[in-house]
C-alpha positions as CSV (number, residue, x, y, z in Angstrom):
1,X,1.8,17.2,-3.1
2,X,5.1,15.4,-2.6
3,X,6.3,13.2,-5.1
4,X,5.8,10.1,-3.2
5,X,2.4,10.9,-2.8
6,X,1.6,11.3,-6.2
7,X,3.5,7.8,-6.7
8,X,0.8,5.7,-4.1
9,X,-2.2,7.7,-5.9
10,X,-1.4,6.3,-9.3
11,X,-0.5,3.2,-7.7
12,X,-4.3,2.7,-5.8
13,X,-5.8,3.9,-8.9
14,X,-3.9,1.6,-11.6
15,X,-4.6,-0.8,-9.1
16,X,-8.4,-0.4,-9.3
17,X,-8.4,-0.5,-12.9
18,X,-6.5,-3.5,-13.1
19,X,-8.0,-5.6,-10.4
20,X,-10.8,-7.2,-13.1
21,X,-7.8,-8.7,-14.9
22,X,-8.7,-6.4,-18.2
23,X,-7.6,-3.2,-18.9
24,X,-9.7,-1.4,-21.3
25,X,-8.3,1.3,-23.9
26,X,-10.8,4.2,-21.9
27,X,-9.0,2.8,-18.1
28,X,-5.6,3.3,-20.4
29,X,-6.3,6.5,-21.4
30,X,-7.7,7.5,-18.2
31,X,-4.5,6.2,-16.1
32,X,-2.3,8.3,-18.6
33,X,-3.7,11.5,-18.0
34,X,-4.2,10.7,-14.2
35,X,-0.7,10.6,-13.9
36,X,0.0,13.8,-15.9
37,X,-2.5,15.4,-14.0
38,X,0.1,14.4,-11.1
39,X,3.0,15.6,-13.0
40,X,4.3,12.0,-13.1
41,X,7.2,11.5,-16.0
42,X,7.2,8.1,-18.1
43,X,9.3,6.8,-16.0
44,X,7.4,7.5,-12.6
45,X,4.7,5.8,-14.7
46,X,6.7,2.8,-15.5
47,X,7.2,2.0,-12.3
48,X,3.8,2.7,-11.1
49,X,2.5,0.0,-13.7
50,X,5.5,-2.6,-12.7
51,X,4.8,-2.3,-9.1
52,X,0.9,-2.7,-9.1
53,X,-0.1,-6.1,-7.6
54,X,-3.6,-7.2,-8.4
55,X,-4.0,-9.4,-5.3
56,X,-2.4,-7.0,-2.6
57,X,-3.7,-5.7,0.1
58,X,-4.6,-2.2,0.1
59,X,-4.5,-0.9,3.8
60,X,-0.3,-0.7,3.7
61,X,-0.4,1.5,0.9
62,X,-4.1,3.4,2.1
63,X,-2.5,4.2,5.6
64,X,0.1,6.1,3.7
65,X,-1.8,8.8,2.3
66,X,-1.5,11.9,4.0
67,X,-5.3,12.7,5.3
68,X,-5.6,15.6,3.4
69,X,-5.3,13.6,-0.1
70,X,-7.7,10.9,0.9
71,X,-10.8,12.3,-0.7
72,X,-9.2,13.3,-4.3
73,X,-8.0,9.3,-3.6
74,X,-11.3,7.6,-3.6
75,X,-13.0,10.2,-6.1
76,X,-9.4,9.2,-8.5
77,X,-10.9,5.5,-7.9
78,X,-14.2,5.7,-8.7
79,X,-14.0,7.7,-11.9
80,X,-11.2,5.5,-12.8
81,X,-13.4,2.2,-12.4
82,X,-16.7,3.7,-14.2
83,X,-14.3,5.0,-16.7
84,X,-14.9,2.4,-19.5
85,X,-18.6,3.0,-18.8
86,X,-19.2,0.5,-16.1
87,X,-17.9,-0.5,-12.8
88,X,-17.4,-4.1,-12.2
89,X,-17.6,-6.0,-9.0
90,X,-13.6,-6.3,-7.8
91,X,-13.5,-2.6,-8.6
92,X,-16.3,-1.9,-6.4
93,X,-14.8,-4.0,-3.8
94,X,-11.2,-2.8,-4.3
95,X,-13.0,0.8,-3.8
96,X,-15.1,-0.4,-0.8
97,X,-11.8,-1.7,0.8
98,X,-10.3,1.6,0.3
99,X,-13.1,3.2,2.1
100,X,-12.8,0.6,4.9
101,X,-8.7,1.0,5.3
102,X,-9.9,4.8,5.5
103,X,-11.9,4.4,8.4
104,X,-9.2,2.9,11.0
């Protein structure tokens, strides 16, 4: 996977976990080794966190996911969200927007 790829993952991910306004220690934890998993350095990851925009739209950075990475995207999400044992309601909809941009 190209590096830029890896980059928009984290982004849409760290994005779903921050889109409640509250980050819980579990989403921290599971945003750190998300982005290992990727192979992301600190650095990669400090820009990751300083570019996420609660309130942006998602298509722009949904449309730029190769096809073939959109499926490990939305499963990324959704463990991401129930990762501090429960999904709220701008996560489901973040997620459900996801799905949407997907589907044009």
């Amino acid at each position: 996977m190209e590096h830029a790829q890896k980059i928009l993952l984290a982004r849409l991910v760290a994005q779903v976990l921050i889109t409640d306004a509250v980050l819980t220690d579990a989403e921290e934890a599971f945003l750190g080794r998300f982005m290992a998993h990727l192979g992301l350095s600190a650095a990669d990851a400090r820009e990751v966190t300083r570019r996420v925009n609660i309130g942006a739209p998602v298509g722009p950075l949904v449309e730029q996911i190769s096809p073939e990475h959109r499926q490990a995207l939305l499963r990324a999400m959704r463990e991401a969200a129930s990762s501090d044992g429960e999904t709220s309601a701008r996560e489901e909809a973040l997620i459900d927007a996801v799905v949407e941009a997907l589907a044009h």
